[in-house]
N, C-alpha and C positions, 0 to 999 in steps of 0.2 A: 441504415442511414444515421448518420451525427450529424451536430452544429458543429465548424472547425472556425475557430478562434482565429483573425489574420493580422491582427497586431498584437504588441506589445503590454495592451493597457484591458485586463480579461474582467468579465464585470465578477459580481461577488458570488455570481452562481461558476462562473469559468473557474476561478479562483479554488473552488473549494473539489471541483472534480480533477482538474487539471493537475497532475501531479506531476508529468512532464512533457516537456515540447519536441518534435522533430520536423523535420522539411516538411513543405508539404506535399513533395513527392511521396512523403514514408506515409501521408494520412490519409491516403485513400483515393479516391476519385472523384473529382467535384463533380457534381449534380445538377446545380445551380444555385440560386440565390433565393432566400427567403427571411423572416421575419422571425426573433426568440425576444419578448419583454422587451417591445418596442426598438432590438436591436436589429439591425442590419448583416443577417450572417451567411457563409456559404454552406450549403446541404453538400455532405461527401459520404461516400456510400466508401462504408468499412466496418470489419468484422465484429461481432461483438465480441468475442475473445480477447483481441488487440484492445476496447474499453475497457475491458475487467481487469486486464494487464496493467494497464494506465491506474486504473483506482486501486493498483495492488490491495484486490478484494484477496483475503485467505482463501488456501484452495477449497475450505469445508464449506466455504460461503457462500450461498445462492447468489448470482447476480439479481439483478431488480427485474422486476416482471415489466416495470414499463421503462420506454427506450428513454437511456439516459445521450442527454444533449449538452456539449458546449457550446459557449457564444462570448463570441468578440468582435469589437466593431470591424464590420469591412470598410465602411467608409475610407477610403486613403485621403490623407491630406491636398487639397488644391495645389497644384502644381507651380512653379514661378510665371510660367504664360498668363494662366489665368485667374493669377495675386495679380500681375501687371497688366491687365485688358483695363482698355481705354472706354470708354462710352462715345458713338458717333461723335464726330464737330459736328456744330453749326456751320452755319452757313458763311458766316464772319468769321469761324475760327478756319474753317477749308481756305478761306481766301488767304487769310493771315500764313498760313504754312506755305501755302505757295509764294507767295510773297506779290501778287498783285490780282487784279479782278479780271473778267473774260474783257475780251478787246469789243468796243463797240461795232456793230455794223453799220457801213459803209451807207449812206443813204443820200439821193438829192430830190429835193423837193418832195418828200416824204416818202419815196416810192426808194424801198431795201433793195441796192443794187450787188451787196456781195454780205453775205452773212460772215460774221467773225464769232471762233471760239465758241460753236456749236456743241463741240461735245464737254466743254467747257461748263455750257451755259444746263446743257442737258443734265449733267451730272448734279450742279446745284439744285433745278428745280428738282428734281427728286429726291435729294436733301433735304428739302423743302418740308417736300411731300409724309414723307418716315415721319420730321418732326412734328408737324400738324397733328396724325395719328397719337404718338405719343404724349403729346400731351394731353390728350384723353386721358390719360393715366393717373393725370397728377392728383385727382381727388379721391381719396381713400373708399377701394373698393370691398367689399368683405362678399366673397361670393357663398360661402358658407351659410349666411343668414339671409342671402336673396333667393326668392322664388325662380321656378323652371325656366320663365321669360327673363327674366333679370342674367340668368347664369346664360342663356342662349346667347342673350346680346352681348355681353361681356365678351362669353370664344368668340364670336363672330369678329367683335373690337380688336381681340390679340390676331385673328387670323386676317385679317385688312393690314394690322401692322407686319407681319410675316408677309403680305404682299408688296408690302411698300416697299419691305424690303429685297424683293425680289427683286425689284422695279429696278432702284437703285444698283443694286447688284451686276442686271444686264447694262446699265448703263455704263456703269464702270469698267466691264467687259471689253464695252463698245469703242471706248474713248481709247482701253492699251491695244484694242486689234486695230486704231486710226494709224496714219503710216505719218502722218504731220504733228500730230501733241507733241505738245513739248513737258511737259508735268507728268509723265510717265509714273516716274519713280513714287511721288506722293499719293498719286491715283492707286498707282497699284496696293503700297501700303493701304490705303483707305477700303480697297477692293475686299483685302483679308481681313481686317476690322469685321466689311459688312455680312462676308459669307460667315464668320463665328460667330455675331449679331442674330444671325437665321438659325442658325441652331441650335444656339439659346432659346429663340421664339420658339421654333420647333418642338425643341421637346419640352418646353411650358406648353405649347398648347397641346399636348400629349396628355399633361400630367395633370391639367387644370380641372378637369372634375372631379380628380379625388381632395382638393381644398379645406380644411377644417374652417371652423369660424375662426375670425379673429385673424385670419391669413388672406392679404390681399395677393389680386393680382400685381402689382407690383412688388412686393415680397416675394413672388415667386420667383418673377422676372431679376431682382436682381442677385439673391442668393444661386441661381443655375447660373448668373455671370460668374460669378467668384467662387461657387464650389459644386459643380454642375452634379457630383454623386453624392449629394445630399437626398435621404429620403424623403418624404413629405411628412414623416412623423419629427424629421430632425427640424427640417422649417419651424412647424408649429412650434415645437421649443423653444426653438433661438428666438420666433417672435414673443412669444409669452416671455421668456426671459428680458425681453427688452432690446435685444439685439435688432439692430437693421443692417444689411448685407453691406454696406460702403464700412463700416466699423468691424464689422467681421470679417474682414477684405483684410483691414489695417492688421486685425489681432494675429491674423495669421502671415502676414510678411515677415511679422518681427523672426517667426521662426526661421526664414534665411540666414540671419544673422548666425552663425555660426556659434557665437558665445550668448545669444540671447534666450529665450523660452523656447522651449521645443513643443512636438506635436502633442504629445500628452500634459504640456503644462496647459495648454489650447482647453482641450476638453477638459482637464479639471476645473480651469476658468468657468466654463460656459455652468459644470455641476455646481461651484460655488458660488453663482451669479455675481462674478466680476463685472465692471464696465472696463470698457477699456481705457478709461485713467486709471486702474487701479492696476489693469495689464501690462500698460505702459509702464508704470513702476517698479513693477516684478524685474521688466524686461531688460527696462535702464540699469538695477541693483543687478543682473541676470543671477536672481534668487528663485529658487524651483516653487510653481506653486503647489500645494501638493495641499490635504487635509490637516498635518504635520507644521505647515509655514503662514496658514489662513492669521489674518488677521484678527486677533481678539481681542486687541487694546484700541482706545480711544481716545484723541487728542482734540484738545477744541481752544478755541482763541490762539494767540501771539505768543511763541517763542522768547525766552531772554536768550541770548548766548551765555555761556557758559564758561565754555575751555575748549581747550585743543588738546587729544592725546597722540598718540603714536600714527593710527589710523586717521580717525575721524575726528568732526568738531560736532561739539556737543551742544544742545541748547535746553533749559530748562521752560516747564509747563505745567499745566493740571492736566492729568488722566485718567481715564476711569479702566481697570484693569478688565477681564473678559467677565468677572465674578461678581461685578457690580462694586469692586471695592475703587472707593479714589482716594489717589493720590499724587503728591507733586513727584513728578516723571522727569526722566533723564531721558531726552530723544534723540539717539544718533541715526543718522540716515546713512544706509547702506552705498558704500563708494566702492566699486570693488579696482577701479583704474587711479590706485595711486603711485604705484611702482615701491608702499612701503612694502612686498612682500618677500623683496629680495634677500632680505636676513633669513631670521629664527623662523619666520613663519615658513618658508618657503622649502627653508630642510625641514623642517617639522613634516612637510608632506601637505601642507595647506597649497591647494590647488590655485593659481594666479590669477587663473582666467574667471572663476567661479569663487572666490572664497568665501562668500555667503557667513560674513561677520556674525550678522545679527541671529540666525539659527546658532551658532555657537554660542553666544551670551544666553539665548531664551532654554539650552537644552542644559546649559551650566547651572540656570535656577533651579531647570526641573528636578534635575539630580539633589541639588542643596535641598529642595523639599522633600522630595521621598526618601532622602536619608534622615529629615528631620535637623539639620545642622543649626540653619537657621545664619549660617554665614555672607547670603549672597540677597542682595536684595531682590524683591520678585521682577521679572524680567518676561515681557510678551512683546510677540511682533506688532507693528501698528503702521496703516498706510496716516502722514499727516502730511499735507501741500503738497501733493504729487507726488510722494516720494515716501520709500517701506523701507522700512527700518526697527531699530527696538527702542523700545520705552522702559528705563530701569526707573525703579521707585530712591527715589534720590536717598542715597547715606550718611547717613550722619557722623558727624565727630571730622577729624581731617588727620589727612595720612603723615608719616613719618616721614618722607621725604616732598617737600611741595615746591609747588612751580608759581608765583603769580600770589596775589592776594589770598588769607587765609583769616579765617576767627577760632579765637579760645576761647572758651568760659573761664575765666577769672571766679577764686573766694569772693563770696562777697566784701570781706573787710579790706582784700587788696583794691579791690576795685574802688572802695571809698575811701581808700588811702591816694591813690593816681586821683581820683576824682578833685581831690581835695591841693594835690599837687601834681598838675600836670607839665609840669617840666621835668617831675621825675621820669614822668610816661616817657617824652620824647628822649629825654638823655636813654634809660633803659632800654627802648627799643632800635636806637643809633648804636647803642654799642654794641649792639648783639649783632652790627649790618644788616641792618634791615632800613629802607626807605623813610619808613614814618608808620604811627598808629594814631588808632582812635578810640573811645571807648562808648561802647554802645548798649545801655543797661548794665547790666555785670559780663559785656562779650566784649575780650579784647580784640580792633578791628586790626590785621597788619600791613601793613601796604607794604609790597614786595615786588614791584615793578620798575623796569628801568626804559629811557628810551631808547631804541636801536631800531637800526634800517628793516625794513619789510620786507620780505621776500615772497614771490609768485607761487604756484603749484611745484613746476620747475625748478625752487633752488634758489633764482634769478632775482639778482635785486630789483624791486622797483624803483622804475625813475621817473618822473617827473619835472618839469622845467631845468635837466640836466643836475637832477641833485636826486640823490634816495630817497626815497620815501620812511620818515619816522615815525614810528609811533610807539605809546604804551605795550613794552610786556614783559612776560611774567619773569622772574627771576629763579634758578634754583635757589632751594634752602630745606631747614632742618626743622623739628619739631621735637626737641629731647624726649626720649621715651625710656620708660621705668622696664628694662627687660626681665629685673626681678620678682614682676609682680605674676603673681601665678596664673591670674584671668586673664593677663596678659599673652603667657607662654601658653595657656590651654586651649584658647579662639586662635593665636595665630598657626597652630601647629596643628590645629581641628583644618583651618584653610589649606594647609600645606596637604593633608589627605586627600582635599577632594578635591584639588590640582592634581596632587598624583592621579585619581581616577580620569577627571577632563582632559588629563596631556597637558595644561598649561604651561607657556615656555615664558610669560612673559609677567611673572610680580610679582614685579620690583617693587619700593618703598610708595612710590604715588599713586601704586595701583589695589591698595587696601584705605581701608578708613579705620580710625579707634576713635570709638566714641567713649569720653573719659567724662570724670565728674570733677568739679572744677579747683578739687585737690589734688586733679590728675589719675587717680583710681582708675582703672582699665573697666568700661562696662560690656563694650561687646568692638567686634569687628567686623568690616564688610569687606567681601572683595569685590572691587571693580574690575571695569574696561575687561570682560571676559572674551575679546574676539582669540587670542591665538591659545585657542585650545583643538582639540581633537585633531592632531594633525594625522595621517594615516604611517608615517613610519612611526612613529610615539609607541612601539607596540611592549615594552618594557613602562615600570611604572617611575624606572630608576632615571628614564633619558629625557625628560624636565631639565637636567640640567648639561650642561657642557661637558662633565666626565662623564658621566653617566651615557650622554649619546654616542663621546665617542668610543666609547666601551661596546656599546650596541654597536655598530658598525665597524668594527675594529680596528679602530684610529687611533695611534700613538700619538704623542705632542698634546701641546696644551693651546692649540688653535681655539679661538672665539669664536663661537657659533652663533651669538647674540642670545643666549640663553637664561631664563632666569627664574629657572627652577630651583628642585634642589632633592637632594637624595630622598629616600622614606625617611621617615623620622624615624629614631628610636625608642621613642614611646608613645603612647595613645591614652585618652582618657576614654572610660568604660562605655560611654555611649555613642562614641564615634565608631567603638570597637563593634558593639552590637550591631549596630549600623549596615556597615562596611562587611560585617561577617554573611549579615541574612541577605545584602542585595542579590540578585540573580540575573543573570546575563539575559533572561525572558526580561528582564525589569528594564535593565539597559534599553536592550533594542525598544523596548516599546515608548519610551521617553527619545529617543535617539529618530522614532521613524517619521521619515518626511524632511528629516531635518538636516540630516546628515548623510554620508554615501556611505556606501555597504563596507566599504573598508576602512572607513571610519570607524564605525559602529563594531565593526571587530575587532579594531583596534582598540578601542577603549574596552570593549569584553576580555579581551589579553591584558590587559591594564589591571582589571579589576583582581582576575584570578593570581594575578604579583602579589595585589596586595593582599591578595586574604590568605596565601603563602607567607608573606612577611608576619600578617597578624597572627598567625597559628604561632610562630616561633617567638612573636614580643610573649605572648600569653606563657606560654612554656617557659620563658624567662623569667616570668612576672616583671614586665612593663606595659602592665598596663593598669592603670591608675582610676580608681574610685572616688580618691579626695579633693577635694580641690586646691586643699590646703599643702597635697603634698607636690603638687608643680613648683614649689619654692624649696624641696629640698636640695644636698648638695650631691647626690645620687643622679635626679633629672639632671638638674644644671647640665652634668657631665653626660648623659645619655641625650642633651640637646647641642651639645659641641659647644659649648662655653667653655671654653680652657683658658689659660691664662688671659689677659689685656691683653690687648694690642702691644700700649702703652710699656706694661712691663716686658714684652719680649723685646720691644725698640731699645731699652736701657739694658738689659742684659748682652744684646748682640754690640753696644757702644761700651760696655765695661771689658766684653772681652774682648775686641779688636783695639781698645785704646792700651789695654795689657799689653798687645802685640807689636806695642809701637807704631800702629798705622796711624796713615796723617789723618788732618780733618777734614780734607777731601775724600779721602777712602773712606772714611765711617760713614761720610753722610753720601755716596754712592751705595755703598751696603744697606746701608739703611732705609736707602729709597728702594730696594730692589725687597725689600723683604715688606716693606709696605705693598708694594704691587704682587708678590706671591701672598701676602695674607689677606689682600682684595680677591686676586681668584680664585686660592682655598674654600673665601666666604661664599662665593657663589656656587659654589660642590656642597654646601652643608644645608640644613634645615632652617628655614624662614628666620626663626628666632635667633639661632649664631651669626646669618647671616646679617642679618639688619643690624645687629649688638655691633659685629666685629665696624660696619663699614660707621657706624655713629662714632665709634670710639677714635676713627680714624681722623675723620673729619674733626672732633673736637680737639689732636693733638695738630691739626692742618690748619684748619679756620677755611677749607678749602670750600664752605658755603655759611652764609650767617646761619645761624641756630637759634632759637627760643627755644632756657631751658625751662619748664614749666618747674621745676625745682629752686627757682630764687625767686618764684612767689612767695613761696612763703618765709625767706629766705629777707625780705621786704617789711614783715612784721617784726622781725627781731632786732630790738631796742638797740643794740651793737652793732646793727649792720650800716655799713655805711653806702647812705644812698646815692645814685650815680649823678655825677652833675655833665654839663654841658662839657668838662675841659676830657671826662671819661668817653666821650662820643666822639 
């Protein structure tokens, strides 16, 4: 004899015997039904030979002298009938469905000359009758902690109700064998209400003296409504847990939903004592709950808003992380129905219906920690106002490319130079196109907003009183940055690694931060907005970016993929290398589980072993770098695809077409078309060529305002001439 396993979800003893599964025609011959650690399993009578086969025991190796058992819940999930069972009408609500009350009888001078709507009237009083019984019920019984008379009168109570029910039953009978009713159809419905009603009573009062404390008779009564093969060890649980059967009804509808929680995210729930607001959440985000997705952050008081990125809108808070550490938090709440997934993310292999955002940000920190990068801000899932999502620990410094209001740190002597003349401020920051500043201790404030019409989820303008809707928002724009500076090249090109490892298809300039010192010095970087990582075709570490994918796939043409990666770097500094060298695909998957889908999770292990193929051959090369000092040589430069300006290749292709006699129509068609191939060359290179080439571009365009943090200081110099109102 064995335990045999009959779902999907094996507990930790199945788990560890279990080595493989077949029909269960191939497992033997079921025996019956019994009990393993409080689990629910069937007895199947099969060889032990066929176990020892299973535990691929060596042949030199005794099997175990006592019978080894599996176990899995048999329990089968509640069925949609009896998710959707009704509890009887009342007597008001019977009328209500039929749509009028039994017809009076007939009487003169008080004596009843022709009865009306007998079986009408029959059927209610026994309606009647059921509900009188049951409301016995309503006062919290605990037959567990009542004496022998107590538990006596109790069945006797349930078994009056199973009579009532009978009562009612024949009546109902009576009224569809009448050859005159006219309410047939609602009777009969009600008929089959009352006979699944009895056999719910039925086998509660079957099962009522094996009752624990703390389990009423009506706990019993209504979890056999909603999940009749529930053991009497699973009641107790659900009730200790908190559960009462109209909630555990709800929990397990949602699983219908096709794209919502399934049967095992059910029972994880119930192990992780969820409520069902917290289930609901799961359900609405349709994020797996799993041990892997459990919420470990904490969020308490009022939201600010924040921003809006590609996905979701962000709003900022205080949290306290799972470690006890708090911090001001970045909260996005998981959307998965926005229709953004139709680009990058969608060929990347990010599933549409499930893309489970926020597991992608929380497994991106994991990795930034266990490589030690120290890139990615710490990031954990968090249920806050009905709704699961991640809480990043907010970044500091602001990104190279911005959307919307931003601050600088300002020198202190520039700042008491603006201080002292703030008309300089305003001309300075007009002339750069920008809206207007302020100045906030030594933080320049920018204001970068304009007003324009509003738009829906849809796309769709909003209107109002037949005019658009306006409001404040953010503007593209620029934030000069120093790509010379070595701390610069070494965090953003350490990001570019552990994007290659996460698959990330998508950061761009506003999806990183530099946190700078307020003479501009590079101190560290963060990347943000981590959702489109781990897509499951990503299985190269080179296909981040648009050649790169379609290289992997084997796609000629320079198609947009919406991509915005970038190749491996060609060089690494020594402890990204270490890193990257000792991680192990054991390490992955264990950061990866619960969180992400199995071909996920192999995907990035294909990912890893790219790179630590590329790393072997930087090392052999010797690129890979010790110093910090030498990320400013002109060796990296060229090993990070810095090659010429922009700027100087724009004058060289205009010196030699104006050679050729072309007009100045032709040049400046040439000219635009090699701006646009030196745009998607950048997005085929390494984070730091890439950002360089597209700043240099913009600065010969003006195609967004810029602050360059480079005529700060620029501001102290006795000869410079400061900007007045006619420069703006």
């Amino acid at each position: 004899m064995s335990y045999i396993p009959t779902n999907n979800s094996p507990s930790p003893l199945a788990s560890t015997l279990l080595q493989g599964q077949r029909p269960l025609e191939e497992q033997g011959q079921v025996q019956g039904v019994g009990q393993l650690d409080g689990q629910v399993v069937q007895i199947v009578d099969r060889p032990d030979t066929q176990l020892q086969a299973e535990l691929l025991l060596p042949p030199d190796q005794e099997p175990p002298r006592q019978p080894i058992h599996q176990a899995r819940l048999v329990a089968t999930p509640p069925d949609a009938r009896t998710l959707g069972r009704e509890t009887l009408p009342s007597r008001e609500a019977l009328i209500d469905r039929i749509g009028a009350p039994p017809k009076t009888d007939i009487t003169f001078l008080g004596l009843t000359l022709h009865k009306m709507s007998t079986g009408y009237k029959d059927v209610l009083n026994k309606l009647d009758a059921y509900h009188a019984v049951l409301e016995r019920f309503n006062a919290p019984r605990n037959l567990g902690e009542a004496g022998d008379a107590q538990l006596e009168q109790d069945v006797n109570l349930l078994a009056d109700l199973r009579e009532a029910l009978v009562a009612l039953e024949n009546s109902l009978a009576a009224y569809e064998a009448g050859g005159s009713h006219t309410h047939k159809d609602t009777m009969r419905t009600l008929l089959g209400q009352v006979r699944e009603e009895r056999a719910v009573m039925s086998e509660t009062l079957d099962r009522a003296d094996g009752l624990r404390p703390g389990v009423t008779l009506n706990d019993l009564i209504g979890f056999q409504r909603v999940h009749p093969s529930l053991s009497l060890d699973e009641v107790e649980t659900l009730v200790q847990k908190g559960w009462n059967a109209q909630d555990y009804g709800a929990m397990w509808q949602m699983t219908l939903d096709p794209h919502g929680i399934t049967e095992n995210d059910v029972r994880k729930a119930v192990r992780l004592d969820y409520d069902l607001a917290t289930v609901r959440a799961y359900h609405a985000a349709r994020m797996p709950i799993t041990d892997g997705s459990r919420a470990g952050a904490k969020m308490g008081g009022e939201l600010t808003p924040l921003g809006k990125g590609a996905i979701n809108s962000v709003s900022k808070g205080q949290a306290e992380l799972s470690d006890g550490t708090r911090i001001t938090g970045v909260f996005k709440a998981e959307r998965p129905s926005t229709g953004a997934l139709a680009g990058a993310g969608l060929t990347a292999g990010i599933d549409e219906n499930r893309p489970n955002w926020a597991p992608r940000n929380v497994v991106t920190s994991r990795l930034d920690q266990r490589l030690g990068l120290n890139i990615i801000p710490r990031t954990e899932i968090v249920v806050h106002g009905g709704q699961v999502g991640s809480v990043m620990e907010l970044a500091k410094g602001v990104s190279p490319q911005i959307n919307g209001n931003f601050s600088m740190p300002l020198p202190p002597q520039v700042a008491q130079l603006l201080r002292e003349r703030p008309e300089v401020l305003t001309a300075y920051i007009q002339s750069k196109g920008f809206e207007g500043g302020e100045l906030v201790g030594d933080t320049l404030k920018v204001i970068n907003e304009e007003l324009r019409g509003t738009l829906d989820e849809e796309g769709m303008p909003i209107i109002e009183n037949d005019q658009i809707v306006q409001t404040l928002q953010g503007r593209d724009g620029m934030v000069s940055t120093n790509f010379d500076d070595p701390v610069l090249r070494r965090e953003l090109t350490k990001l570019q690694w552990l994007d290659a490892l996460t698959g990330q298809v998508d950061r761009h300039g506003q999806n990183y931060f530099i946190e700078r010192t307020p003479d501009g010095a590079t101190v560290a970087i963060q990347g943000i907005d981590n959702d489109m990582a781990f897509g499951a075709r990503i299985t190269n570490a080179n296909a981040t970016s648009n050649a790169g994918f379609r290289e992997l796939i084997g796609e000629d043409g320079h198609r947009d993929l919406g991509f915005k990666g970038g190749r491996l770097p060609g060089v690494v500094d020594r402890g990204t290398f270490n890193a990257l060298m000792a991680l192990t695909p054991e390490q992955v998957q264990a950061d990866c589980e619960g969180l992400l889908k199995p071909d996920e999770i192999a995907a990035t292990q294909a990912r890893l072993a790219h790179i630590q193929q590329h790393l072997g051959d930087l090392a052999r090369d010797g690129c890979v770098i010790d110093s910090a000092d030498d990320w400013s040589q002109p060796e990296v430069t060229r090993l990070l695809g810095m090659g010429d300006r922009p700027g100087d290749r724009i004058e060289r292709l205009r010196d030699e077409l104006a050679g050729q006699g072309k007009s100045e129509h032709a040049i400046d068609t040439e000219i635009k078309h090699l701006k646009t191939r030196m745009e998607r060359e950048a997005y085929s290179q390494g984070y730091v060529a890439r950002d360089w080439v597209l700043q240099e571009l913009n600065r010969l365009d003006s195609m967004a305002p810029m602050l360059d943090v480079n005529d700060f200081a620029a501001l102290l110099t006795p000869s410079q001439t400061l900007p007045t109102a006619q420069d703006a």
